[in-house]
Every structure is written in structure tokens, then in C-alpha cells.
N, C-alpha and C positions, 0 to 999 in steps of 0.2 A: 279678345274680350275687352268689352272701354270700360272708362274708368266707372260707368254708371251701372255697369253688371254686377253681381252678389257673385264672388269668389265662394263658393265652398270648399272648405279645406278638409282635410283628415277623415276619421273616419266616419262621420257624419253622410261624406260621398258616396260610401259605398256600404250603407246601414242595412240596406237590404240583406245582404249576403252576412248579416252579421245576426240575424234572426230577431231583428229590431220588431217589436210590435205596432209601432206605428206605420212601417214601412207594410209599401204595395207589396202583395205577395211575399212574404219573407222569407228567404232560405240561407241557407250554411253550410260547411262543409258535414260530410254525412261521415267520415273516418274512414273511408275507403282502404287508405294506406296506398293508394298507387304513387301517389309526389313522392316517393322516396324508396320507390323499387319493387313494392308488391302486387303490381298490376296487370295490366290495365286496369281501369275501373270501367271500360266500357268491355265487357266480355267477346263483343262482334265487331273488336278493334283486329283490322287487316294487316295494321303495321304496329305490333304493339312497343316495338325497342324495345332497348336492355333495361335489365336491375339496376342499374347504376343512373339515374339521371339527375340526382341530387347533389352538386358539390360538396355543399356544408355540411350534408349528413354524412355523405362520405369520405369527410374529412375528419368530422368529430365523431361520425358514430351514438350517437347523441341521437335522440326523439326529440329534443326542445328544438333540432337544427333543422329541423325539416319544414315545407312549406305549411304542412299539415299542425301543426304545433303554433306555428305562426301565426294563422289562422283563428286558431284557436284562444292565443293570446290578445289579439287586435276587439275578438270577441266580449272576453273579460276585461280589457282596456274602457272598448263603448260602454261596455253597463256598467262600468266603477267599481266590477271585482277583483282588478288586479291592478296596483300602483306601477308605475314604471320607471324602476329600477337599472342599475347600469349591467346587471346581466342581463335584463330581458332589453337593453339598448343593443350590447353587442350580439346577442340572440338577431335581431332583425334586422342590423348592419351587416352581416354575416353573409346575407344573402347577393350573389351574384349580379343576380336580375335575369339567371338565363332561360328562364319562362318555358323550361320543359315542364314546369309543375300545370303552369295557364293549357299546357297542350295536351296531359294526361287530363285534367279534373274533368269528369263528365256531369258537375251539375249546370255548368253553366257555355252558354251560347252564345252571348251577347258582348263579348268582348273584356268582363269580368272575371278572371280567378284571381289563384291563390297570389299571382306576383304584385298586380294591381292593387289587393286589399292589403299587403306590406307595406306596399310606396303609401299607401293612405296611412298607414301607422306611422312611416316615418315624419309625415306631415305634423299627427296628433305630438306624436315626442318633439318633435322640433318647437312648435306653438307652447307644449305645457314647459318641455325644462329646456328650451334650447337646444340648438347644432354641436356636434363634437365640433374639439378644435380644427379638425381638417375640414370639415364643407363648414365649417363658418368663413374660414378663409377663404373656401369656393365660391359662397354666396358672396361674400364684401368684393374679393374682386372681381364678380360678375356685376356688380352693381356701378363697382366703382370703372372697370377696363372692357364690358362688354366679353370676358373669359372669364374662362375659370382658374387662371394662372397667374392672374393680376401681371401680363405683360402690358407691354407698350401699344396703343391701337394705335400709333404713325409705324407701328413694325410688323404690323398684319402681311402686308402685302408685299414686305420684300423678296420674298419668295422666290415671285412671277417675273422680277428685273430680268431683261435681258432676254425674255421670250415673247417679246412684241405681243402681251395679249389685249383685250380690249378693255377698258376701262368705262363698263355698262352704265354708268352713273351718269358718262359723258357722251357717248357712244351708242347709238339702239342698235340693239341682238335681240332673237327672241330665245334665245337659248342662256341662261344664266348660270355660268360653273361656281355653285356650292361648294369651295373648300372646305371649312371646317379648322377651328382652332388648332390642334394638335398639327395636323399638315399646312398650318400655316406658319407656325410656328418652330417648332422642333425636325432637328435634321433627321430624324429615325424616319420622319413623317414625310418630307419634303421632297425630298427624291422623288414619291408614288405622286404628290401631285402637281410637278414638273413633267412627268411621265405621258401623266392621264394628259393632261393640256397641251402635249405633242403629239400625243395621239388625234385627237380631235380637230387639230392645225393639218396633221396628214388627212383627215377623215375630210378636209373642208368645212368644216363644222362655223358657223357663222354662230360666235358664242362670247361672251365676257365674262369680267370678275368685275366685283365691287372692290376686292385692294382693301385697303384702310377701313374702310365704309362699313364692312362686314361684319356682321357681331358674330356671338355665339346664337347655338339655336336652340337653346334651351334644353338638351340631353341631361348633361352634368345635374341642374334644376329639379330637374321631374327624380334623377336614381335619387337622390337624398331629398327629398319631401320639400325642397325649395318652391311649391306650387305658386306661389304669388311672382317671384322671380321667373319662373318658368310661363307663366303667363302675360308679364312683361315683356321677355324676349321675342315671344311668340306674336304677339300684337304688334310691334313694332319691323318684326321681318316682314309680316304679311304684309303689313301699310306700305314695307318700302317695295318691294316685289311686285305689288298692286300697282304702285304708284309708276314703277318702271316699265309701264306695259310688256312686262315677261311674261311668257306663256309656258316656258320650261325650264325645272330649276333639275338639274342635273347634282348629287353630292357625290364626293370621294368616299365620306365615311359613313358607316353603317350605323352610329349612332345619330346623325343628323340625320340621316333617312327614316329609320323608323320616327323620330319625333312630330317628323313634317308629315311624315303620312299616316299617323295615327293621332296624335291629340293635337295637331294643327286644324284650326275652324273647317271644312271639307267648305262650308257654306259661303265662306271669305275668299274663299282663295281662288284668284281668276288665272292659277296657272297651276299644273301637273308635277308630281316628284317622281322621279326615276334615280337611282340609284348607279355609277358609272356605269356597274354590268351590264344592266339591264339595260342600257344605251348604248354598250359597245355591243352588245350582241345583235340589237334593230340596226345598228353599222355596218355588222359584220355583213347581214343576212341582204340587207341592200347593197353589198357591193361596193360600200367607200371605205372598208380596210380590209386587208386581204394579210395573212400569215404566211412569209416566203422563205423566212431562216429555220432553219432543220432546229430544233430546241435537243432532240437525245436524251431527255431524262425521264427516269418512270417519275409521277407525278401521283401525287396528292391533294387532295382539296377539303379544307378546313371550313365549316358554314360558320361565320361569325352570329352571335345569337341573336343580335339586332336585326340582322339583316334576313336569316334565313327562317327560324320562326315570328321573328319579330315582324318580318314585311313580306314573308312566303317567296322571298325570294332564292330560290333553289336552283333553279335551270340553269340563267344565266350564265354566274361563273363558267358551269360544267362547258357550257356550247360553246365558249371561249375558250377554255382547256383544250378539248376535243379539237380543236380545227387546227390547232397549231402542227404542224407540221413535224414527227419525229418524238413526238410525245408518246408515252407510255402512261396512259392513268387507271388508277387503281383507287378504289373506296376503301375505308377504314371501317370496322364494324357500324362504330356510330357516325353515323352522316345525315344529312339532310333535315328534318323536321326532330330527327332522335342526337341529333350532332351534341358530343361532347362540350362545354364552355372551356375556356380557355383561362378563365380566372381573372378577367381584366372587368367584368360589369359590376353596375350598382356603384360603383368608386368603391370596391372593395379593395383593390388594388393601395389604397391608399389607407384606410382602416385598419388592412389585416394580409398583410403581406405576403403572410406565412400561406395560409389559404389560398391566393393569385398565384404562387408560387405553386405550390401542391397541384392547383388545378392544371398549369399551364404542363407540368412537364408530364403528368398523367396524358397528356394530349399527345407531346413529344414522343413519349413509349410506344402509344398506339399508331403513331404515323410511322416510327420504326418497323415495327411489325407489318406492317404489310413490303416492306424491302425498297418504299419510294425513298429517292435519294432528294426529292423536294417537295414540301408542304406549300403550298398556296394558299393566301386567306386573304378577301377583300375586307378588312379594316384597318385601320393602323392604331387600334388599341391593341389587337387581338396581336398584331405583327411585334409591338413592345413587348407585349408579357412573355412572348412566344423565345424573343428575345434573351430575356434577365436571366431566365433561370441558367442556361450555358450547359445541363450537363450533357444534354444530347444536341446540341448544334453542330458540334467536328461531323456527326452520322448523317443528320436529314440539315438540308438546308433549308432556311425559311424564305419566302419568296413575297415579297406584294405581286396583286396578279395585275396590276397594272405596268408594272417596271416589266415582271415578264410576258406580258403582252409585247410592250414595245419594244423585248428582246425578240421577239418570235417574227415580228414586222420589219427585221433587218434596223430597226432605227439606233442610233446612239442619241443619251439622254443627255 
């Protein structure tokens, strides 16, 4: 968006859905009660998933915690019947962001529920009383470090030393490897995207990094209502992207995926987002990687919420699971578009501990249960939380599916 477009912020964005009177067609939520376990709300839903798809309600128990409640608040917000208060702040910081509520709502089709119209409140609260102490901090050093961690950007790219990769800025590829702040920075991180970029060196893969150059891509932005900053970021990766004649932006992480392929301009952008999976798997299926080491473990597969309702990306992982040689895999009740959260979205993780906590080892239990001895998850938010809690890691191990990709392809990292 340049500097000469009209930002609209909060909930003004999305007034429709707020039963605004001057908005075209206006609608709301009808009370269904399905965002929070009593549904479907479509009665000729095929795959309706479990009672449980709500973190926060099911953490609090609580009507005000659910998407529906939210909703309802953001409602009273726009028309100036409800002040905004520091519980109805932690009421809709509470929230995950993990958009099985946007997958249950049956009023809408266009790319609007109940998650969308939160981030729009968190926008309105941010605007009227300001950012909690935590994403203020996220915002200042996004502004000031191009992250959300206010590191160093000459230490973006030390990562990649020492794996001869290409330096796109200097070098034309048409294939551009989207790290991502956290795996460029933090070692929990780093490992999967040393992994992925040796994958892709065995695959032949004619591909670079930007290193240093790299920013954030506006994820962190968009969960806590940083819309102006998250449009910043956004503007400036497409210019540079554009300007590199790249045709493919390949990410490690699933929250820089869905941002680029959902509120990145479709109309700007003169190159395509794939997600690592979903490019290892058009690898796999052409014949430039092949799985030769025996793996032997029954396996599990975790959807991160970014990536698997957030960008419908489902298959992938699994057809990279699957092919590895000596694997055992096994589903967990909630999977795929009904997939449990892990408790690391919305920067809740950072807000509300206890809840990221709660949600992550609820996930742990369920991957116990089914008798896999390893969890797989392509994000490395999902792989920290999955991390902290410790009380089930001795039982199921956690896995990036990139590390164990490149365990399965005989490589050492």
C-alpha cells in the first residue's frame, strides 16, 4: 500500500459484519454457538470436528472467552455501547488466532469471521488506549530492527555461514528462501532452517537468502492490531521481491506464509508463496529428493494453525511423512482443518503464558494417545511451545519436519 492509499484501521474495516447501518448488506454474528463446541452451525457439514475447538474457552470456561462473545463485544465497541476496559483487553488478547472459529462460522464466505473481526478490535484498542507493554515493545522494535525481538539486523544472517548459500541481493535465483525471524535468529529455530537449505542444495535447487537484508514479514504486526506497521513491512518486502526479479518466495515458517499469502497485495506481487512443504513435496514427486534412511518410528503430525487452516495447507507435510521409509503414521483425533492449537498464536504466548502453556501440553496428551513415539510440526512457534511445557517430552518426541526430513534423506545437518 504507498504512502498515498487511506489505511483503514480497526473496526471500521470490517463494520459490515458488525450490523453497522450504513454498511452494504450488513450482517453479524446470529449466536449460533458453534466457535465454542456446539456445532456445527452448518447442519450439512461432512467433517463437523470436535466440541473442543476453542482454546480460551476451554481454558477459562468462561462465555466472554469465546469467539462468539468477542464478536459481540467488538459489536458494542463500534456503536459506543461498551468502553474498553482492561478485562475486555485481556478478553481479546486471549485469543490464540487459531481460526477454527473463521472455519466453523457459517455466515460468512468471503474471507471474514469471527478471528479477523478480533484483529480488527485489537487495532480499535491499540488506536483508542494504546499496546500492552509486550507488543509495544514488538511494535518499537519492528520499527526500529525490522523484528519483533529488537535484535541486531547485521545478525540476521549468521545463521547461513558456512553453508555456501547464495546471497539473492547479489546473485540472481529465481527461487528466494524466506527464513523468518525466529529461525534466523534463535537456536530452537536454526537448526530446521540449516536443515531446509540442505535439503534444497541436495534437491539442486538454484535458490538464495537475503542475509541481513531480510526483514520481518509483518505476522507478529497483523496478531496484535499493529495494522499500519504490518503494512509497512508488507510494502517494502513486495518492492524488494519485485525489484529482485524473484519469481518464488519459498518460507520455513508458517506464520510468514499465511501473511504473504493472505493479506499480502495478490495484485503487487510478481512472484508466488509456497510454504517449504509444499515445495518439498513438488521435489519430492519430481524426483530431486528421494528418502533412503529407514526412520522406525510411529509418527505423528501436528497442523500448525497458520499454515493448515490458515493457508489449506494439509497434504503436504503428510506426503513427506508418508514416503519416508520405515515410518509408522498415525492421526490424532484432531487433525487437519479441525487440528488442535498449540498455544503459541496471536503472541499469546507472550501475554498469557499460563494459556500457551495449557494449550500446548493438551496437544502433548493427545499425541501420547495415539502410542506415536514423535510429533512432527512444520512451524517453529509451534515446535517452542511444544517445547516449554517438558511434562510430556521424556514420552513423545517433538520433531521439526524439516530436520526429520533431512534425517530420512541419510544427510547429516
Amino acid at each position: 500500500m504507498s504512502n498515498n492509499e487511506k489505511i483503514t484501521v480497526g473496526l471500521e474495516r470490517v463494520k459490515r459484519w458488525l450490523y453497522a447501518k450504513d454498511a452494504e448488506k450488513p450482517s453479524g454474528c446470529i449466536l449460533c454457538s458453534a466457535c465454542f463446541g456446539k456445532g456445527p452451525a452448518n447442519p450439512m457439514e461432512d467433517d463437523p470436528g470436535s466440541n473442543t475447538p476453542c482454546p480460551s474457552y476451554e481454558f477459562y470456561k468462561w462465555l466472554k472467552f469465546t469467539a462468539r462473545s468477542r464478536w459481540l463485544m467488538a459489536q458494542r465497541v463500534y456503536h459506543g455501547l461498551e468502553k474498553i476496559t482492561p478485562e475486555l483487553k485481556e478478553i481479546v488478547y486471549s485469543c490464540t488466532n487459531c481460526q477454527t472459529c473463521e472455519e466453523i462460522c457459517g455466515i460468512r464466505n468471503d474471507g471474514f469471521g469471527p478471528w479477523e473481526i478480533n484483529t480488527a478490535l485489537k487495532e480499535t484498542i491499540a488506536k483508542e488506549t494504546g499496546f500492552t507493554d509486550k507488543h509495544l515493545f514488538m511494535v518499537e522494535s519492528m520499527k526500529k530492527a525490522d523484528n519483533p525481538y529488537n535484535l541486531p539486523r547485521d545478525k540476521r544472517g549468521v545463521w547461513a555461514q558456512g553453508l555456501g548459500l547464495k546471497d539473492i541481493s547479489k546473485e540472481k535465483a529465481e527461487t528466494l528462501y524466506f527464513v523468518g525471524c525466529a529461525p534466523a535468529y534463535f537456536p530452537y529455530a536454526q537448526n530446521s532452517a540449516k536443515a531446509f537449505a540442505q535439503i534444497m542444495k541436495a534437491a539442486g535447487v538454484d535458490f538464495g537468502i537475503l542475509g541481513n537484508k531480510e526483514k520481518c514479514c509483518g505476522s507478529p504486526a497483523w496478531d496484535i492490531g499493529a495494522r499500519e506497521e504490518m503494512y509497512r513491512l508488507m510494502d517494502e518486502n513486495v518492492s524488494m521481491i519485485n525489484d529482485l526479479g524473484i519469481k518464488r518466495v519459498v518460507t520455513l515458517c508458517a506464520h510468514c506464509n499465511q501473511v504473504m499469502k493472505r493479506a499480502y497485495p495478490k495484485e503487487k506481487m510478481k512472484f508466488e508463496v509456497l510454504h517449504g512443504t509444499e515445495y518439498l513435496d513438488i521435489l519430492l514427486k519430481e524426483g530431486k529428493i528421494k528418502f533412503g534412511s529407514k526412520v522406525k518410528n510411529k509418527v505423528t503430525y501436528h497442523d500448525p494453525c497458520y499454515l493448515g487452516r490458515g493457508c489449506r495447507v494439509f497434504d503436504a507435510p503428510r506426503n513427506l511423512i508418508k514416503a519416508m521409509p520405515g515410518v509408522e503414521f498415525t492421526e490424532m483425533p484432531r487433525h487437519g482443518r479441525w487440528s488442535w492449537c498449540c498455544g503459541a498464536g496471536g503472541e499469546v504466548k507472550h501475554t498469557n503464558p499460563e494459556l500457551s502453556a495449557w494449550s500446548a501440553n493438551e496437544r502433548l496428551q493427545e499425541a501420547l494417545a495415539t502410542g506415536a513415539e514423535v510429533m512432527i510440526t512444520a512451524c517453529p512457534h509451534c515446535f517452542e511451545n511444544f517445547m516449554k511445557p517438558g511434562k510430556s517430552i521424556s514420552k513423545v518426541e517433538i520433531k521439526d519436519i524439516f530436520e526429520f526430513a533431512l534425517s530420512a534423506m541419510g544427510k547429516n545437518k
